[in-house]
N, C-alpha and C positions, 0 to 999 in steps of 0.2 A: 394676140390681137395685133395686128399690120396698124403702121403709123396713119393709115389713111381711112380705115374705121373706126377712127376714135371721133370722137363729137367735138365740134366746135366751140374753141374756149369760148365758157359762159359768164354769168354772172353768177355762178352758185358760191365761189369763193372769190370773195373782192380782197383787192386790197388792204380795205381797214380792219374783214377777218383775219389776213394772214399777217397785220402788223400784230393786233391782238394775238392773235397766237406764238408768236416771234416774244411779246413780252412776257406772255403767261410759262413760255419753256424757258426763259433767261433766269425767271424768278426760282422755276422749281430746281435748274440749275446751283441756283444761288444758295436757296432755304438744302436743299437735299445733299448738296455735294461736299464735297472735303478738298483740303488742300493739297496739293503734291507740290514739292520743291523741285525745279529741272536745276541739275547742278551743268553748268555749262565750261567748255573750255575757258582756262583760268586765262586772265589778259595779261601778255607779258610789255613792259616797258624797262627804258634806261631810269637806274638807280640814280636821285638828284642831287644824294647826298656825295658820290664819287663818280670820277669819271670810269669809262668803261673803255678796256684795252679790246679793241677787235680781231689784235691774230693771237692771243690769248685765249679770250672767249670768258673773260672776267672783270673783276677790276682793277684799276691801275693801283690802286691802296694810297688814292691823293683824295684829300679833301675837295672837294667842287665850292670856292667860297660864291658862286654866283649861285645857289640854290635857290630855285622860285619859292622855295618854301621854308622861309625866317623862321615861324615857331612850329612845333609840334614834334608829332615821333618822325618823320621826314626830315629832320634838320642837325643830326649828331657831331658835331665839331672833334676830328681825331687826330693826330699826327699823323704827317707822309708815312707810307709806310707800315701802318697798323693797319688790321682789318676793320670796315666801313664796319658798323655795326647794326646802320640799316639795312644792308643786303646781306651781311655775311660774307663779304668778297664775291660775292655771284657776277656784281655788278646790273644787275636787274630785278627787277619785284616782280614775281609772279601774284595777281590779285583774283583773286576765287570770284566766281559769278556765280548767280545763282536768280530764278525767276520764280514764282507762284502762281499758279493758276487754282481756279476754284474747278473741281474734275467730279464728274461722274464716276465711282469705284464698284468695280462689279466682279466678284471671283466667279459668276458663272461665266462660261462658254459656253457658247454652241459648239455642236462637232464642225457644224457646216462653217465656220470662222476657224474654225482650226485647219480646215480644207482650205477654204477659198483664199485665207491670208498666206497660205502657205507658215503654218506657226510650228509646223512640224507634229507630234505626238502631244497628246494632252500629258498635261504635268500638273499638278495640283497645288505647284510654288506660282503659275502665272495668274496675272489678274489684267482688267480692260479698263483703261479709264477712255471717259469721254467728256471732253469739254471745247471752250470755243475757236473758232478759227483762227483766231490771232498766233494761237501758242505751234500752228503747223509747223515752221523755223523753228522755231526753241525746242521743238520736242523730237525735230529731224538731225537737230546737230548738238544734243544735249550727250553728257557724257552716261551720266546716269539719274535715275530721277528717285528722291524721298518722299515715299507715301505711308504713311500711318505707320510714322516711326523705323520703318525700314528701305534697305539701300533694293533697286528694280534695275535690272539692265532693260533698255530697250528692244524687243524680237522683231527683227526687220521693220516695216517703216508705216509711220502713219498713215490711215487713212481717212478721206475726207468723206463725209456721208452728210445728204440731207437732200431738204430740196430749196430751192429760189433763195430764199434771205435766211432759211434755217438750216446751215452747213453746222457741223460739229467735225471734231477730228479725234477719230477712235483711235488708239493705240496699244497694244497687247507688251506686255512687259511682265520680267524672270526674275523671283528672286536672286536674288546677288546672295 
């Protein structure tokens, strides 16, 4: 059907149906779905406890006495010299990220999504989640993601599906 036999937008779906309908698929979203953890690249930063040697690529094994941070495990007072014991002599802290989303989980496929994602051959370790559009980013640049207890690599890349204000972003992902 040519974009110019199609009938002129009506009143058959207003607005306040398609707000309703928009709450009514958040909810079953919500009640139906499961968690998955996107584990994301870890943030790296300078260690506060020692300063950090840069043609090194470590730390310098000096105490830092201006640490912003007086108490906690961030604040281990050592002698010159000894290894930081907050970094390990790294001279930096790697810090693990990690996001949740509530997701649609579904071990069928179609063939035709096996096709059209390009997902390669069916394998019976992948599975689809689907949930909201926010997670598009987190789930294009996540490392790996935790779903019902087990580790998923991502199989090439999100897609967006829906329509007007009801976008989801499906994604196909291998067991690890």
């Amino acid at each position: 059907m040519s974009e110019s036999s199609l009938p002129d937008r009506g009143g058959l779906v207003g607005n306040d149906v398609i707000k309703q309908f928009k709450t009514y698929m958040d909810q079953i979203l919500v009640d139906l779905g499961r968690q998955i953890r996107l584990n994301m690249q870890p943030s790296r930063q300078d260690c506060p406890n020692c300063g950090y040697d840069s043609v090194r690529k470590r730390s310098n094994n000096r105490y830092n006495s201006s640490n912003p941070n007086p108490l906690g495990p961030l604040h281990k007072v050592f002698a010159d010299g000894q290894r930081c014991s907050v970094c390990n002599g790294q001279g930096i802290l790697n810090t693990t990220r990690s996001v949740d989303y509530t997701a649609g989980i579904s071990k069928t496929i179609k063939e035709r999504e096996i096709e059209d994602f390009d997902i390669g051959t069916f394998n019976p370790n992948l599975l689809k989640t689907t949930t909201v559009l926010g997670s598009f980013g987190d789930i294009s640049s996540c490392e790996n993601a935790l779903i019902d207890g087990q580790t998923y690599k991502l199989i090439g890349k999100p897609i967006k599906t829906g329509l007007r204000d009801l976008i989801r972003v499906k994604a196909f992902w291998e067991l690890v």
